[in-house]
C-alpha positions as CSV (number, residue, x, y, z in Angstrom):
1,X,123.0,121.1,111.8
2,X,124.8,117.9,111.6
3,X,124.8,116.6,108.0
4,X,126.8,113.2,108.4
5,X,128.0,110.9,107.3
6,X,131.0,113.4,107.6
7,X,133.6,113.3,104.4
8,X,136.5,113.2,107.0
9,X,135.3,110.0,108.2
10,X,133.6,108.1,105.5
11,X,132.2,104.8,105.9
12,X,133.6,102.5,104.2
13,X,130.4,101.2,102.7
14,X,128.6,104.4,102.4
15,X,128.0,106.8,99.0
16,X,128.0,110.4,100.1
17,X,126.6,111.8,96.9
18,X,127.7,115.1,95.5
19,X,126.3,117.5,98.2
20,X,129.4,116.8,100.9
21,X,132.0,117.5,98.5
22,X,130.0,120.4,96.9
23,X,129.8,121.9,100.2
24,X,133.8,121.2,101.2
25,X,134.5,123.2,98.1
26,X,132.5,126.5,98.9
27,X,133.9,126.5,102.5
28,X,136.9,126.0,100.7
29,X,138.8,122.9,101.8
30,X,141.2,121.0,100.2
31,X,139.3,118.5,98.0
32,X,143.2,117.6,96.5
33,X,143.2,116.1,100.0
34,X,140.1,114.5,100.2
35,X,140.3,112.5,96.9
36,X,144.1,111.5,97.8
37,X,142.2,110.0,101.0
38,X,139.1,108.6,98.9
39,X,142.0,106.5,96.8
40,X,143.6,105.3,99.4
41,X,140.0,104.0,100.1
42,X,139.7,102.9,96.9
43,X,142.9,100.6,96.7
44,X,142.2,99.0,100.2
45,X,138.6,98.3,99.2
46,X,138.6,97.6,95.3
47,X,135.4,96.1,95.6
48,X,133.6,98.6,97.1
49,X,131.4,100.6,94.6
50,X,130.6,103.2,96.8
51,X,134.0,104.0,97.2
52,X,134.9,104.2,93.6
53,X,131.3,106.6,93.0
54,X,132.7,109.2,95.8
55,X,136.3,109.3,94.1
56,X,134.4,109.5,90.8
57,X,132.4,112.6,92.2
58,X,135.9,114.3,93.6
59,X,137.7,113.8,90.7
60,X,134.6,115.4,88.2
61,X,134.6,118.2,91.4
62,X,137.9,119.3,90.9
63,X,137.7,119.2,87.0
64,X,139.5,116.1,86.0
65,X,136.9,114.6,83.7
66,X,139.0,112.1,82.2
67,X,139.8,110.2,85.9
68,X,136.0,111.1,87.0
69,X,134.7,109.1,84.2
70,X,137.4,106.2,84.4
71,X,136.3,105.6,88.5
72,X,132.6,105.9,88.1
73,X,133.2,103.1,85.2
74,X,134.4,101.1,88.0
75,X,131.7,102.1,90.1
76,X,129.3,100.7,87.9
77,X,131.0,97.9,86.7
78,X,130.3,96.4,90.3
79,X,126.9,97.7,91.2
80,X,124.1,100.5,89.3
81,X,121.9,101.0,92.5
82,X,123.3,103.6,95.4
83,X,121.3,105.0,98.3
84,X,122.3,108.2,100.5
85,X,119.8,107.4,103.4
86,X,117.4,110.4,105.0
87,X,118.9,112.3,108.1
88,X,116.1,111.6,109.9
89,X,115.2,108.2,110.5
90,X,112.4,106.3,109.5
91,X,112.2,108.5,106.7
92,X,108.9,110.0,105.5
93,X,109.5,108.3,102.0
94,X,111.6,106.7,99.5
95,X,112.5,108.8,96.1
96,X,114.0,106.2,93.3
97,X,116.0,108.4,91.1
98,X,116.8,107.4,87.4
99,X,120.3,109.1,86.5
100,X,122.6,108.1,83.6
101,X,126.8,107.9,83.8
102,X,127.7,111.3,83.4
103,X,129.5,114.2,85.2
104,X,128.2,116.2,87.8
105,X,125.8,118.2,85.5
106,X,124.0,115.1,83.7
107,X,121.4,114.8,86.1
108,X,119.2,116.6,89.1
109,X,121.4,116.5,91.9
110,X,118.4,115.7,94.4
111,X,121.1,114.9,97.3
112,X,122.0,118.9,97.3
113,X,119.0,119.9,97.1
114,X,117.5,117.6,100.0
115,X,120.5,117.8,102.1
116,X,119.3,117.2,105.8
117,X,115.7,116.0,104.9
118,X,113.5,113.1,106.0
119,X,113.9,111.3,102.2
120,X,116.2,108.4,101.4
121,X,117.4,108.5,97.8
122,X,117.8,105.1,96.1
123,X,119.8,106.2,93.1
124,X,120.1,104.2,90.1
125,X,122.2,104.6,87.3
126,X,120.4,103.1,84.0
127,X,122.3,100.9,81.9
128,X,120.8,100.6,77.8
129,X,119.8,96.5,78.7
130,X,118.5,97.7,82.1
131,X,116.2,101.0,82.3
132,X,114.8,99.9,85.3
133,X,116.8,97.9,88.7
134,X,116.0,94.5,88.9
135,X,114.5,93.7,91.1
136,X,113.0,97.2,91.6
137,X,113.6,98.4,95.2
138,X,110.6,99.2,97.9
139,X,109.7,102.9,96.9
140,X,107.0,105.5,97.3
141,X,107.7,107.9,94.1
142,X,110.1,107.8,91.3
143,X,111.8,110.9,89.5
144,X,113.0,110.9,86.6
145,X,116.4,112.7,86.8
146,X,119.0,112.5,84.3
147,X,119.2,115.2,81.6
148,X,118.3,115.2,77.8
149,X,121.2,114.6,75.3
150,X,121.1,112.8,72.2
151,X,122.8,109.8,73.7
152,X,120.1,109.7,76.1
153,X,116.8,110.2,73.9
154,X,116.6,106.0,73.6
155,X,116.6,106.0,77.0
156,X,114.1,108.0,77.5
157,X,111.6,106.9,74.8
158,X,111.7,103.4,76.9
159,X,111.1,105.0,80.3
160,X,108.3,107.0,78.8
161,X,106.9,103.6,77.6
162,X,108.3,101.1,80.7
163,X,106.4,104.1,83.7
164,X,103.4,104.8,81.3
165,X,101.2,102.9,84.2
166,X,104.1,102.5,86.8
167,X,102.5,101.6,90.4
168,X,103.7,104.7,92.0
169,X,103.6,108.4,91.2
170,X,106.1,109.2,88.3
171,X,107.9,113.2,88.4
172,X,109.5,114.6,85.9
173,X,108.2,112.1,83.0
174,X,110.9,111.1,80.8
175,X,108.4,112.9,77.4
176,X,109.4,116.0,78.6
177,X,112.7,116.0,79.7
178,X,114.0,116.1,75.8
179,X,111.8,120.2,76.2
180,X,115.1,121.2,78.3
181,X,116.6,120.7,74.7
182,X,118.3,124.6,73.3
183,X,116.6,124.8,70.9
184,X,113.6,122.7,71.4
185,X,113.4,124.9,74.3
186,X,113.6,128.3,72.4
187,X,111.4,127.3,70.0
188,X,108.4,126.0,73.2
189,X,109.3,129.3,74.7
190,X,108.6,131.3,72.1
191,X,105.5,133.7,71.7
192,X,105.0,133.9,75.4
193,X,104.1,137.6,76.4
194,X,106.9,139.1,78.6
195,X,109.1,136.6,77.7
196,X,112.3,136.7,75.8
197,X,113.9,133.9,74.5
198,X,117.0,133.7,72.0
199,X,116.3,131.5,69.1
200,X,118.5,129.0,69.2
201,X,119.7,126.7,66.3
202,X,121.9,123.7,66.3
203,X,124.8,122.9,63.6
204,X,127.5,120.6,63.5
205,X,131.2,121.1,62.9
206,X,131.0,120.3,59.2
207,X,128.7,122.6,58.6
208,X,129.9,125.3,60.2
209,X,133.9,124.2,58.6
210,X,131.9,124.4,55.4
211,X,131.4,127.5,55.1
212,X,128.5,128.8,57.8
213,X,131.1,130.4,59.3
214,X,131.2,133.6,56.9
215,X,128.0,135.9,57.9
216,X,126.7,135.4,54.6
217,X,125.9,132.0,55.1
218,X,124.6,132.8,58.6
219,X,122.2,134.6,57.3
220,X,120.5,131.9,55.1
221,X,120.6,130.1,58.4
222,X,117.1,128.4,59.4
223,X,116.4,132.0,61.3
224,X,118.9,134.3,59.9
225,X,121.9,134.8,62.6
226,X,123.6,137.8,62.7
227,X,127.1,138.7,65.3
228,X,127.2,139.2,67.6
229,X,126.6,135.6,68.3
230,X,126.7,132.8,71.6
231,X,128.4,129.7,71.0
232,X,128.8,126.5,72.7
233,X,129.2,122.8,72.7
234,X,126.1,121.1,72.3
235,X,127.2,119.1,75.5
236,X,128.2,122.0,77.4
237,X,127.1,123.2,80.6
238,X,128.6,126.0,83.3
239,X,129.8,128.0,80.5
240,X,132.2,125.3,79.4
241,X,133.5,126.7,75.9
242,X,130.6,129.3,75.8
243,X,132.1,132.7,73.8
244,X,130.8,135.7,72.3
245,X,131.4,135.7,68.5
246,X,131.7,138.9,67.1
247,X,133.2,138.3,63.6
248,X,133.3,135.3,61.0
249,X,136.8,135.5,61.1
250,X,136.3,135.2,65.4
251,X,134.1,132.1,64.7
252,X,136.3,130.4,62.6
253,X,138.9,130.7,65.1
254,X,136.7,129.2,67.9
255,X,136.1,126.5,65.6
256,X,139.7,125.4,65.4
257,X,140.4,125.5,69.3
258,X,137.1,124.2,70.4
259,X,136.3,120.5,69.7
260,X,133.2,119.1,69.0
261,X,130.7,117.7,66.6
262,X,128.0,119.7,67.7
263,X,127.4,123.2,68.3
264,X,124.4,125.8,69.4
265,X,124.4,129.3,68.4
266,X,122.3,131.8,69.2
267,X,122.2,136.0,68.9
268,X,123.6,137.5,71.9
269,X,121.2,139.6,73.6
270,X,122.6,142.8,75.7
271,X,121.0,142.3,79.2
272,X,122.9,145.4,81.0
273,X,121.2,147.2,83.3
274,X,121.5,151.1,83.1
275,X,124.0,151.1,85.2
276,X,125.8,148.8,83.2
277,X,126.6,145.7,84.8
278,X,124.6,142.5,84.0
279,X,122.7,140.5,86.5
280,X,121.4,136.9,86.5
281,X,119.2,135.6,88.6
282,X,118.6,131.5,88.8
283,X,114.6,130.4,89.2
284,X,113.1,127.1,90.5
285,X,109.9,126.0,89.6
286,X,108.3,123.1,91.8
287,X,104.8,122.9,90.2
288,X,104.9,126.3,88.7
289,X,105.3,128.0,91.8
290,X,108.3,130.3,91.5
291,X,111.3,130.5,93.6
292,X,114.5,132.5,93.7
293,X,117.6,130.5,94.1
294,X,120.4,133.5,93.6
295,X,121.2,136.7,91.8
296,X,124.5,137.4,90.5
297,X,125.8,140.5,89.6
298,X,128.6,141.1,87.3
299,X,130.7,143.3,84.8
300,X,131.2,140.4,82.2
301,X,127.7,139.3,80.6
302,X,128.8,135.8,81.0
303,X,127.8,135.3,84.9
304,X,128.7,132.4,87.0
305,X,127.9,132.9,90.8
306,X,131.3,131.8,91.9
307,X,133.4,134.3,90.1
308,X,130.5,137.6,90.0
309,X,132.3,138.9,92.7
310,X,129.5,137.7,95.7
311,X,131.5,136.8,98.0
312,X,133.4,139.7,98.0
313,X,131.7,142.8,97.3
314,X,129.0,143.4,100.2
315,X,127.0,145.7,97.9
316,X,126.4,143.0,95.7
317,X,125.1,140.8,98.1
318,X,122.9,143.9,99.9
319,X,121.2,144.1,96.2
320,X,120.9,140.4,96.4
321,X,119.5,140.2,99.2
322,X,117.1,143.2,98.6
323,X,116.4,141.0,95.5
324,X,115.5,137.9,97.3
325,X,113.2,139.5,100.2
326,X,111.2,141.5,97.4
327,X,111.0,138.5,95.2
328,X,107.0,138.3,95.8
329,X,106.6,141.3,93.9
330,X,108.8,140.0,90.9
331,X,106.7,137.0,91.1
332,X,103.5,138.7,90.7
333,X,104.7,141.1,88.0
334,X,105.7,137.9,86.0
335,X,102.9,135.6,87.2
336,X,101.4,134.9,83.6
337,X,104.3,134.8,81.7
338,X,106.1,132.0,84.9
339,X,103.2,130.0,84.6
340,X,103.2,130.0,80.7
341,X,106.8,128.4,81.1
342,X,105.9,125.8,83.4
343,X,103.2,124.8,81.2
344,X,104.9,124.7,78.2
345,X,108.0,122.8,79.7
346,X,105.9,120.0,81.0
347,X,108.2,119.4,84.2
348,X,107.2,119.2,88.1
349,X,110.6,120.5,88.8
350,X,112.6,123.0,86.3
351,X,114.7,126.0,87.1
352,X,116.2,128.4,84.7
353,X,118.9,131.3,84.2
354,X,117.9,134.4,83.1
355,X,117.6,137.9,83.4
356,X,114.8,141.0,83.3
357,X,115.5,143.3,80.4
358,X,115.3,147.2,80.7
359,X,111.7,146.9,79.2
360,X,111.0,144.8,81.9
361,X,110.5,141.1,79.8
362,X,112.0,137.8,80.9
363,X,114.9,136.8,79.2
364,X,115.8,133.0,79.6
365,X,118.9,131.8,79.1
366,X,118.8,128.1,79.7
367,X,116.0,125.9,81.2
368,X,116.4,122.4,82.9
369,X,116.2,120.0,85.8
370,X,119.5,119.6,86.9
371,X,120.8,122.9,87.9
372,X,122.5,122.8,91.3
373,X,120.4,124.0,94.2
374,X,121.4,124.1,97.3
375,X,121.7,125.4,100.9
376,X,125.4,125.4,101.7
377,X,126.8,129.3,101.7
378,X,128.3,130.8,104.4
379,X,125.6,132.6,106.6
380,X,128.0,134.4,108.1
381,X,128.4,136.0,104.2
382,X,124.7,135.1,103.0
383,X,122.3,135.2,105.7
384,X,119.6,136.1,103.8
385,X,119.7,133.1,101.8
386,X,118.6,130.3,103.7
387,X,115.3,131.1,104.3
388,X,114.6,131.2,100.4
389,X,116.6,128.3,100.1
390,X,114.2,126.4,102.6
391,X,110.8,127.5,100.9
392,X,112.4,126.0,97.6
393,X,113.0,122.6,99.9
394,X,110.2,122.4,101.8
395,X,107.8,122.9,98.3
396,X,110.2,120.3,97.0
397,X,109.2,117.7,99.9
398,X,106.0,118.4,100.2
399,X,105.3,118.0,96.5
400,X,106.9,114.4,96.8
401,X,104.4,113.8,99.9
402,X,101.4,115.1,98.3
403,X,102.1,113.1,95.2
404,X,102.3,109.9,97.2
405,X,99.2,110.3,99.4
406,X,97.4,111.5,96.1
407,X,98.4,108.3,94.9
408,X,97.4,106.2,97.7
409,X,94.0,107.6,98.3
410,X,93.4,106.7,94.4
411,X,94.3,103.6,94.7
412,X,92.4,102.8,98.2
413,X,89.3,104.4,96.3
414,X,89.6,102.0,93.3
415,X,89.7,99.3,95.3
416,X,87.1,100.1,97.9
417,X,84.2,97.7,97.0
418,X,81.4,99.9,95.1
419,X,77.9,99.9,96.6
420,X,75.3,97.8,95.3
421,X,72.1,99.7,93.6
C-alpha cells in the first residue's frame, strides 16, 4: 500500500505527522539522514511551520529532546493548527484532535494509528489563551488527545467546561483523561476481581532527600512501601529512568543521578512465568471491546518491544503469534474484569501494559490514551500481526462513524417538527 506523502520527497507545505518517521525507524533507515534533509528544508523555508513540526518530530525520534522542543517552538510560533489529510479522498470524516507541545508521548498519536484510512486529521495544538482554534475548522467529531500531567490539568478543566454542549460528538472527554494519572489510576483500579494493580503513590524530591529514602520511613508511607520498589519520573514514559530499588542505600543513589521534582513509586511485583521469563502484552480498548496490540517476551522484567528480543528470536514471535490468534479466549476469561477497567477509566479509547500472573489475574502496569499503535512491522518477520492490527483500526473508525451518525440522527430528530395532538 502506498502511504504518501513519501518522507524522501516531502512537500514543502505538508506535515507528515509521526507515523512516516516512526515507520522509517522500524525498517531501519537512517533518520540522521532524514532530519539533515528536513533542515535543509527548514533554512530554505523558515516560514514554513510544517516544516519546522516534521524536524521537531525527527529530532524527539532520534532522542534529542532538547532540539525537538526548540523546532516545534518555531512551529508554533507561526501557526497551532496542522492537518495530515485522509488517503483516500473525499474522506469519510474530519477528526479535530486537541494535543498540547510535548514530545512524542504527550499525546494519542491518531496519525499511526490511522495510517492509510479515509480520515483527515486537523491537529491542533492548544495554547493556555486559546483551548480551542479560532475560528474552529469544518469538523465531524473531536477527540480529545493530549495526555494528563499537572501542567496540563488547567487545560483540561476548560475543555471539560468549553465542549460540555459542543455541536459535535466529543471522544475521550477531557474529565477523564486526569484517570490515566499513576496513582489516580491505581487507586480507580483497585478492588476489581482478577485484577492486579500496584498501588502507586507520588512524592517529590524533597521528600524523598528528607529522609523517605531509609525503609523506615517508607513504611509510614500513605500505604506502607516495602523493596523491592519501581521508580520513575513523574513525567516519564518508555521506561525513561524507571529502576528497580532494592535497598535505601540503592534509592538514595537513584535520587542523586536522576533529576526531578517528582517521583512515583510503587512495590515491584514478580510477573515471571514458570519458565522464568517475563511477558508483557499491550491492550487496546475502543469502547471496552478488547484488543491485542503485541506481546513481548523477555528475560529482564522491564520489557520494551524493541529490545525483548522479537525481532530476532523466532520462538518468540511463534508464542506471540500463538498469543494473538488465541486472544478470544483470553478475552473471555477476562471479560468482567476488561469491562470493569473500561468503566472505571471513563475513556472511548485507552490501552494498557500489563501482564497475566501465575494465578491467572490481570496485572496492569500503566493505562492511557497515547500509547503508540500501529501497523508498520515487517510482515515478512510478523505476519500474524496485521490482521489484529486492522480489527484495532477498523473498531477505531467505525467508532468515529457511528459516533457521528448517532449524532446527526439526534439532532435531525430534535429538529423534526413534533406532531400536533
Amino acid at each position: 500500500m502506498d502511504f504518501s506523502p513519501s518522507v524522501a520527497e516531502p512537500p514543502s507545505t505538508h506535515y507528515l505527522g509521526l507515523a512516516p518517521f516512526l515507520r522509517a525507524s522500524i525498517a531501519g533507515e537512517d533518520l540522521r539522514a532524514m532530519a539533515k534533509a528536513a533542515l535543509e528544508q527548514v533554512g530554505q523555508n523558515p516560514a514554513a511551520a510544517n516544516l519546522w513540526l516534521n524536524l521537531s518530530t525527527l529530532m524527539f525520534s532520534l532522542g534529542q529532546r532538547e532540539a525537538g522542543f526548540a523546532t516545534q517552538n518555531q512551529a508554533l510560533a507561526l501557526e497551532r493548527l496542522f492537518e495530515i489529510k485522509a488517503t483516500t479522498q473525499p474522506a469519510t470524516l474530519r477528526l479535530l484532535v486537541l494535543m498540547v507541545e510535548g514530545d512524542v508521548a504527550a499525546n494519542t498519536p491518531l496519525d499511526c494509528l490511522l495510517e492509510g484510512s479515509n480520515i483527515d486529521l486537523l491537529l491542533y495544538f492548544i495554547a493556555p489563551a486559546a483551548p480551542l482554534p479560532s475560528p474552529v475548522p469544518a469538523h465531524d467529531a473531536v477527540f480529545i488527545a493530549l495526555g494528563d500531567a499537572p501542567e496540563h490539568r488547567p487545560l483540561l478543566s476548560e475543555l471539560a467546561s468549553k465542549l460540555a454542549h459542543w455541536p459535535k460528538p466529543v471522544l475521550n472527554q477531557a474529565n477523564a483523561i486526569p484517570n490515566t494519572e499513576r496513582a489516580q489510576a491505581s487507586r480507580l483500579l483497585k478492588g476489581i476481581n482478577g485484577v492486579l494493580v500496584p498501588s502507586t503513590q507520588a512524592f517529590s524530591y524533597a521528600a524523598l532527600s528528607r529522609g523517605i529514602a531509609h525503609a523506615a520511613n517508607l513504611a509510614r508511607a500513605a500505604e506502607p512501601l516495602t523493596f523491592p520498589l519501581i521508580i520513575r519520573p513523574h513525567d516519564s514514559h518508555a521506561g525513561r529512568d524507571l529502576d528497580k530499588i532494592e535497598s535505601a542505600d540503592a534509592l538514595q543513589a537513584y535520587l542523586a543521578r536522576v533529576a526531578a521534582e517528582q517521583f512515583f513509586i510503587a512495590p515491584f511485583i514478580d510477573y515471571r512465568s514458570q519458565d522464568g521469563l517475563y511477558r508483557k502484552f499491550r491492550i487496546a480498548l475502543v469502547q471496552g471491546e478488547a484488543f491485542i496490540v503485541h506481546l513481548a517476551i523477555s528475560t529482564h522484567w522491564m520489557i520494551h518491544y524493541v529490545n525483548a528480543g522479537m525481532y530476532e528470536d523466532p520462538q518468540k514471535r511463534a508464542e506471540e503469534a500463538q498469543f494473538m490468534a488465541q486472544f478470544a479466549a483470553f478475552k473471555q476469561r477476562h471479560q468482567a474484569a476488561l469491562a470493569a477497567i473500561s468503566t472505571r477509566m471513563g475513556l472511548d479509547y485507552v490501552c494498557f501494559d500489563g501482564a497475566e500472573t501465575r494465578d491467572g489475574k490481570l496485572l496492569i502496569f500503566e493505562i492511557d490514551h497515547v500509547m503508540v499503535v500501529h501497523a508498520m512491522d515487517s510482515t515478512m518477520l510478523f505476519p500474524y500481526k496485521a490482521e489484529p492490527i486492522k480489527q484495532i483500526q477498523t473498531a477505531f473508525r467505525q467508532m468515529l462513524i457511528n459516533r457521528v451518525a448517532t449524532h446527526t440522527a439526534r439532532l435531525s430528530a430534535a429538529q423534526s417538527p413534533q406532531p400536533v395532538r
